[in-house]
N, C-alpha and C positions, 0 to 999 in steps of 0.2 A: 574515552572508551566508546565504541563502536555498539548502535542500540541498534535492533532490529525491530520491526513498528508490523503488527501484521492486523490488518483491517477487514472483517468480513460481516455481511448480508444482507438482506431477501432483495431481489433482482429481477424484473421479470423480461429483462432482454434490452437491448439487443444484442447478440452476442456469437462469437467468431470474426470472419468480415463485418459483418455490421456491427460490431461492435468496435473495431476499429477506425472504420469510416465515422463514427458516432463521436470518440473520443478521441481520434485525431489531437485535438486542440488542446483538451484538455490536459494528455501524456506531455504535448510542450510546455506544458507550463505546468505542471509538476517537476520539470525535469529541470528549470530553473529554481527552485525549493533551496533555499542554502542548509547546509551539510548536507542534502542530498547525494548517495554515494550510487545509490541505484533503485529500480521498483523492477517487482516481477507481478502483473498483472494476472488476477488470478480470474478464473470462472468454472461456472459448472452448470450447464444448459439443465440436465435433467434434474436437479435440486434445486433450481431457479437461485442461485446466489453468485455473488460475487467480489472483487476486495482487491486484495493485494499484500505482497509481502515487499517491505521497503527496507532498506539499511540507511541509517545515518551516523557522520561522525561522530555525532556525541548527543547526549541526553538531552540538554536541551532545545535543540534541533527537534528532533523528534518529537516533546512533549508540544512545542509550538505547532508541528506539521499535524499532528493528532486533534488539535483543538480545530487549528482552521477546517481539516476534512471534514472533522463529526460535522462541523458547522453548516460546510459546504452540502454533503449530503442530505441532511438535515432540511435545508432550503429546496432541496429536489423533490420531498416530500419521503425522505431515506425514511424508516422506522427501523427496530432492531438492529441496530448499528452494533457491532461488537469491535472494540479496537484494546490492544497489548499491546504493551512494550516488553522488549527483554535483553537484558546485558548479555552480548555475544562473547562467549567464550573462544578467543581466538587461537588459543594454542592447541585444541583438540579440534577447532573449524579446520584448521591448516593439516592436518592430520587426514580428514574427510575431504582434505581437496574445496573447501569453500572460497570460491571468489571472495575473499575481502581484500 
């Protein structure tokens, strides 16, 4: 079953282009993640936060990828980390037109 992983906050930049050039590196190597299905990178300058919403093929993908990022971030000196997981309901995704 298809889990959807959504990670968010507090940020204090860089972000837009710089934020790209910044993490360059890092999206590649996210993007090698197994069950890895996709990341939509998320931000928001004027509330200083940031995150991401990820899909993977199945649960335990996910709970592993959750563990290593708190950790990852965590080592950045992240604080208030908030990470979900949530079982995607694919028959009313497909309905909305959701890339799965």
């Amino acid at each position: 079953m298809t889990t959807l992983l959504q990670f968010d906050f507090p940020f204090d930049g860089p972000f837009g282009a710089e934020m790209t050039a910044a993490f360059s590196g890092l999206a590649h190597d996210i993007a090698a993640e197994d069950g890895l299905i996709w990341k939509i990178w998320t931000e928001n300058e004027a509330e200083r936060r940031a995150g991401g919403i990820y899909l993977f093929a199945d649960p335990a993908s996910a709970a592993r990828y959750a563990n290593k990022h708190k950790a990852r971030l965590e080592g950045f000196g992240v604080t208030g980390i908030v990470a979900r997981s949530f079982a995607v309901n694919a028959d009313l995704s497909a309905i909305t037109r959701a890339p799965l």
